[in-house]
C-alpha positions as CSV (number, residue, x, y, z in Angstrom):
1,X,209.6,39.0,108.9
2,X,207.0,41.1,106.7
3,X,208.2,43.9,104.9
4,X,206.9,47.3,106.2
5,X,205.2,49.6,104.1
6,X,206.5,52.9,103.1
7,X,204.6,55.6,104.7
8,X,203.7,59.3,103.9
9,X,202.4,62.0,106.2
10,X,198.8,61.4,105.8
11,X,198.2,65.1,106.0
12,X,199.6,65.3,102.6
13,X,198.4,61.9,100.8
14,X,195.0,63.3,100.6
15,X,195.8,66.6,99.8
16,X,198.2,65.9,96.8
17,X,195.9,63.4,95.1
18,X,193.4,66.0,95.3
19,X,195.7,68.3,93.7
20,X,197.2,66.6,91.7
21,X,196.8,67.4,87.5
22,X,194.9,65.0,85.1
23,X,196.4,66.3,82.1
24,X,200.2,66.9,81.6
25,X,202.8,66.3,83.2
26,X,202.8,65.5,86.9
27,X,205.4,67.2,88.9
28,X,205.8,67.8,93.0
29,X,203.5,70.4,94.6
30,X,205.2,72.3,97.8
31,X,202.4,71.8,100.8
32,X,202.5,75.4,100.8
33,X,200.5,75.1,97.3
34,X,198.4,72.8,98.6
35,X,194.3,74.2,98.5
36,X,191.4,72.4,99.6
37,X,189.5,70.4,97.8
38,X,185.8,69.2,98.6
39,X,186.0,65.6,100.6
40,X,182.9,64.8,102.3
41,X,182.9,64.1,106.3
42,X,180.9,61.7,107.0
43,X,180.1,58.0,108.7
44,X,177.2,56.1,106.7
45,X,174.8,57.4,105.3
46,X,170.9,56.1,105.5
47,X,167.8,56.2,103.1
48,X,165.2,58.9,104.9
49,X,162.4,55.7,104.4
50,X,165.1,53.6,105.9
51,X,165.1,55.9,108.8
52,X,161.8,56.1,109.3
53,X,161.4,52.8,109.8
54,X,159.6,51.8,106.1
55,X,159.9,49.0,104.6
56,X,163.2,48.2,102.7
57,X,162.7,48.9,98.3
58,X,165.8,48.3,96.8
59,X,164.9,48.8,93.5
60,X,163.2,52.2,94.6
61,X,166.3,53.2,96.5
62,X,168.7,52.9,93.6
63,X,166.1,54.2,90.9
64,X,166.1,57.3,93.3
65,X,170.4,57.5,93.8
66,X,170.5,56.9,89.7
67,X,168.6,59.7,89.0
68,X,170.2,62.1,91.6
69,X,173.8,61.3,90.6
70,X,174.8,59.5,93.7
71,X,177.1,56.9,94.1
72,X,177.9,54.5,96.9
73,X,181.3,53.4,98.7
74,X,181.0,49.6,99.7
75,X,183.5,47.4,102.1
76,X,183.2,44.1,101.3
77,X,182.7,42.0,102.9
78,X,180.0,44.1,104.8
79,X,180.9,41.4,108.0
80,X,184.1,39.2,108.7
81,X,184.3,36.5,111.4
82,X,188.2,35.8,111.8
83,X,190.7,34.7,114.6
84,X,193.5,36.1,116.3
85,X,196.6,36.0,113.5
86,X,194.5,35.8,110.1
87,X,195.0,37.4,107.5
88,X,192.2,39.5,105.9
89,X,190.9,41.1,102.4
90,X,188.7,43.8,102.2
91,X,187.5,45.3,99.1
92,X,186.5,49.1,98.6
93,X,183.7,48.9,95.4
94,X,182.1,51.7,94.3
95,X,178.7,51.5,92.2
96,X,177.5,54.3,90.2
97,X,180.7,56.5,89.3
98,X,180.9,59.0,86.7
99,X,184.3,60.0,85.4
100,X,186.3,58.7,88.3
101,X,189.9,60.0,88.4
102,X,190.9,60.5,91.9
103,X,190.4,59.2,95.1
104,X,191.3,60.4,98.7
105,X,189.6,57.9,101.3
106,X,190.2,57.8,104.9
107,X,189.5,54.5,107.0
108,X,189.1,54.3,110.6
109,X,189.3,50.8,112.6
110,X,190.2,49.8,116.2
111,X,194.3,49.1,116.0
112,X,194.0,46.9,119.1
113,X,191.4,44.2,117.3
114,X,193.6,45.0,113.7
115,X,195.6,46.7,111.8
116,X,196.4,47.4,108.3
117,X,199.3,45.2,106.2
118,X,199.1,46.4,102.5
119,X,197.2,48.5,100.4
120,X,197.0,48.5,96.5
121,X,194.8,49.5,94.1
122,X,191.8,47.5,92.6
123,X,190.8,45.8,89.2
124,X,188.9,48.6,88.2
125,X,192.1,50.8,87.8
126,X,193.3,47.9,85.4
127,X,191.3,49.2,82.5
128,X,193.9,52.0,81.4
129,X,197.1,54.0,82.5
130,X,198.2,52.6,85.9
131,X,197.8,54.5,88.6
132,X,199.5,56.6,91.2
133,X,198.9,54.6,95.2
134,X,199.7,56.8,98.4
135,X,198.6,55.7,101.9
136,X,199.8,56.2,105.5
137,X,199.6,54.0,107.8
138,X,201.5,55.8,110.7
139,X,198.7,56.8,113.0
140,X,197.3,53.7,114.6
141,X,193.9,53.2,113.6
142,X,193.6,55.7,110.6
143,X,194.3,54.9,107.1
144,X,194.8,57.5,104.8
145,X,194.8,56.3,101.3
146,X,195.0,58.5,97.9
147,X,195.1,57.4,94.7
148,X,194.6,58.8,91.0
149,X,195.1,58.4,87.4
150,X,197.0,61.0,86.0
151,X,198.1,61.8,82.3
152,X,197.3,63.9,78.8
153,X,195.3,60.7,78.1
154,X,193.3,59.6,80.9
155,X,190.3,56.6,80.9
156,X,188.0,57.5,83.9
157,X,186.2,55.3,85.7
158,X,182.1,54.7,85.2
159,X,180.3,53.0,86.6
160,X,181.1,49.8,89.5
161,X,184.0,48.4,90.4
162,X,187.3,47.5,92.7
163,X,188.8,50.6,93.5
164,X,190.8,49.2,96.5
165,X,192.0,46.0,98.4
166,X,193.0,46.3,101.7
167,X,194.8,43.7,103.7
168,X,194.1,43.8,107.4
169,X,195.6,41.6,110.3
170,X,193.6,40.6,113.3
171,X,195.6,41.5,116.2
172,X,193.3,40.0,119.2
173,X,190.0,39.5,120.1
174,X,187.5,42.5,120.1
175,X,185.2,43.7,117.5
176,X,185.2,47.0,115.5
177,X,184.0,48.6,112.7
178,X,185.8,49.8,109.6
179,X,184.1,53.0,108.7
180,X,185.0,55.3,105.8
181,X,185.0,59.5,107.1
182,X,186.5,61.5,104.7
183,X,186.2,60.4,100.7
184,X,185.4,62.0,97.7
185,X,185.3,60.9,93.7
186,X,186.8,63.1,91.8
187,X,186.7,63.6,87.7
188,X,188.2,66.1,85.9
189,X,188.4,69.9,86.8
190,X,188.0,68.2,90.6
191,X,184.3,67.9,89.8
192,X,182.7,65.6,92.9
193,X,180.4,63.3,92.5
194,X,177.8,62.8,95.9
195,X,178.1,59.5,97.3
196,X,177.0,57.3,100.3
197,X,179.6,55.0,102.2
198,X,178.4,52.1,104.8
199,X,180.7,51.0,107.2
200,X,181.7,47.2,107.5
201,X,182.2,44.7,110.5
202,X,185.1,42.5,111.6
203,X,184.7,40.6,114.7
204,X,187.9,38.7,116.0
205,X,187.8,35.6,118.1
């Protein structure tokens, strides 16, 4: 039998890696403490000459997000083709960060085609202090995942690379969508960064 995961309130996983302090030491914050943060509420986002119907010019495209600052959120792999009982990876890459410290990510999915098994943190947290992993798993298609580097001496993360790696279960045939709604990168100071996040197939069969 597979262990089960130890769950937080997902209210709160979100909300404390947003809070939480990137220099010093890190202590408990009561909920009561807790203040907003900017996370961005959102489904995919599209290039406006993708929307009109232009022709696709990637280098163009990510000339244009390098020079505004924006980064992008990828699930990989962008489709998955699987069969009742496998076992699934999915990666969450980002490309183009700037002084990376914290993430708060939510993911949406169908429970009834899968459902989520483990969560841990990706290879680009490996270059550093480890870091601090909370995710909640306790409301049936919803993940809610937070996680941060914290300390007086902190390496951020630039540029691309692994932030997450998500292990999913298909559960029966169906297809659905894993799509990312509320995420933000955070540096010091909670500076955000402006990013765009696509959202990834899995069909079950």
């Amino acid at each position: 039998m597979r262990a089960r995961q130890p769950v937080v309130v997902a209210g709160v996983v979100c909300a404390l890696v947003l809070c939480l302090p990137t220099a010093g030491h890190s202590a408990a914050i009561p909920c009561t403490a807790l203040a907003p943060a900017p996370v961005q509420e959102q489904q995919a986002v599209q290039d406006p000459e993708e929307q009109a119907g232009a022709p696709h010019a990637p280098e163009r495209s990510r000339d244009r997000r390098e020079k505004s600052g924006r980064a992008r959120l990828i699930l990989s792999p962008a489709t998955s083709d699987v069969a009742p009982g496998d076992e699934l990876s999915v990666q969450l890459l980002v490309v183009g960060a700037q002084g990376l410290l914290r993430l708060p990510v939510t993911l949406h999915y169908d429970p009834l085609v899968v459902r989520v098994l483990s969560v841990r943190a990706g290879s680009a947290w490996e270059r550093g202090s480890p870091p601090t992993l909370m995710y909640d798993t306790s409301h049936p298609g919803k993940l809610v995942v937070g996680v941060a580097r914290l300390g007086r001496e902190v390496t951020p993360i630039s540029g691309a690379g692994e932030l997450l790696r998500i292990a999913f279960e298909a559960v029966a045939p169906g297809n659905t969508e894993l799509t990312l709604k509320r995420f933000a990168l955070l540096g010091r100071r909670a500076q955000t960064q402006r990013v765009d996040a696509r959202p990834a197939k899995v069909s079950v069969q």
